[in-house]
N, C-alpha and C positions, 0 to 999 in steps of 0.2 A: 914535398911534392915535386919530382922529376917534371913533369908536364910545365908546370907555374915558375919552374928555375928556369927553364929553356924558353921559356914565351916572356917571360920579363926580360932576360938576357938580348932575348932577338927584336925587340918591340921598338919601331922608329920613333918614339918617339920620348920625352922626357916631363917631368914632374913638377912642380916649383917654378913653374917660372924657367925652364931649362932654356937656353938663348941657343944653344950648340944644336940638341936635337928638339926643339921643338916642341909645341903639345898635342894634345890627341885632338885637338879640333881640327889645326891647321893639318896634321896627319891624315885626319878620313877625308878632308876636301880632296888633298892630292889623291889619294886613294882610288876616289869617285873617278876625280877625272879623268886617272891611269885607266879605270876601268873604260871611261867612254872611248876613250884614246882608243882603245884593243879594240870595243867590238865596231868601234868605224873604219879599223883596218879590216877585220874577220867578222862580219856580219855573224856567221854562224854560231858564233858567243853569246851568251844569256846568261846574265845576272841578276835574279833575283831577290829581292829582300824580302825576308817573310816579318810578319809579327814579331816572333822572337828576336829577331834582330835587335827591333827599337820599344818591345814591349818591357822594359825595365819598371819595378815597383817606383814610385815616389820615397826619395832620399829618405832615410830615418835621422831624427835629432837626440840625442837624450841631453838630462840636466846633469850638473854635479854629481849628482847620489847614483848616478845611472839609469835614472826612469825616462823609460820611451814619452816624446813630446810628440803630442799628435801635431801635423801639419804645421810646424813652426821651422825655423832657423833660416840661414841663407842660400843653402840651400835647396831648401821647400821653393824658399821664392823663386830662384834662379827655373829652377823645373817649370813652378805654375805659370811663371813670364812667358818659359818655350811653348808650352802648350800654346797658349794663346797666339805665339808668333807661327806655328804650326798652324792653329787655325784660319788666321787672317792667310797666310801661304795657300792652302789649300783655297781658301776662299776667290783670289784671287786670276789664279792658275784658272778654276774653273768660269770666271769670266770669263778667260779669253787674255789676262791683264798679264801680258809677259813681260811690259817694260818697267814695273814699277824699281824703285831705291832701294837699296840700305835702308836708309831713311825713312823712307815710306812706311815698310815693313813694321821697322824697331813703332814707330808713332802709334799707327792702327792696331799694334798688340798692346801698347801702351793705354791707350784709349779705355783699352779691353780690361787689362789688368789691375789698374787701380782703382777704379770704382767697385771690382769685385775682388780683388783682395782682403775682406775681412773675414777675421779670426771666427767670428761668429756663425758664417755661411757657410763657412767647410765644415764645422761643427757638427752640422746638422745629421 
């Protein structure tokens, strides 16, 4: 695939732990910023993010033999953690609460996530 050679090839950012270029997290901050940076010079600029942007399915896991693992592995968690940190974010935001932590953040999703993290309740 011509499109996926020239988009990996061009992509700032690196894999593994890359030290040189970076990961994609660190990547879409600057990104964002670059973006705000523009439209506080050029108002006339509009950036919107639609759904598909951030609407990705939840990570798939399988076992050994190759069978799909419903809602399991580390990456499951990583995801259900974000949610929750998405939730408490939005939550806050809509207070009014612009000056909260890192910290803050990472705790109150925390709060969220391990009490409802069992195998059982996503089950259902």
């Amino acid at each position: 695939d011509t499109l996926l050679a020239q988009t990996m090839s061009k992509r700032t950012w690196g894999i593994h732990n890359d030290h040189i270029r970076g990961n994609f997290i660190s990547k879409l901050e600057c990104h964002v910023c670059q973006r705000v940076h523009k439209t506080r010079e050029d108002p006339t600029l509009k950036y919107q993010a639609k759904f598909d942007d951030y609407g990705c399915p939840s990570p798939t896991t399988f076992d050994s033999q190759g069978l799909k693992l419903e809602r399991s592995g580390d990456w499951y968690r990583q995801y259900e953690f974000s949610r929750c940190q998405v939730n408490v974010f939005e939550e806050l935001i809509e207070q009014g609460n612009y000056s909260f932590t890192e910290k803050e953040l990472y705790d109150a999703a925390a709060k969220r996530f391990s009490p409802s993290f069992r195998r059982d309740e996503f089950l259902k």
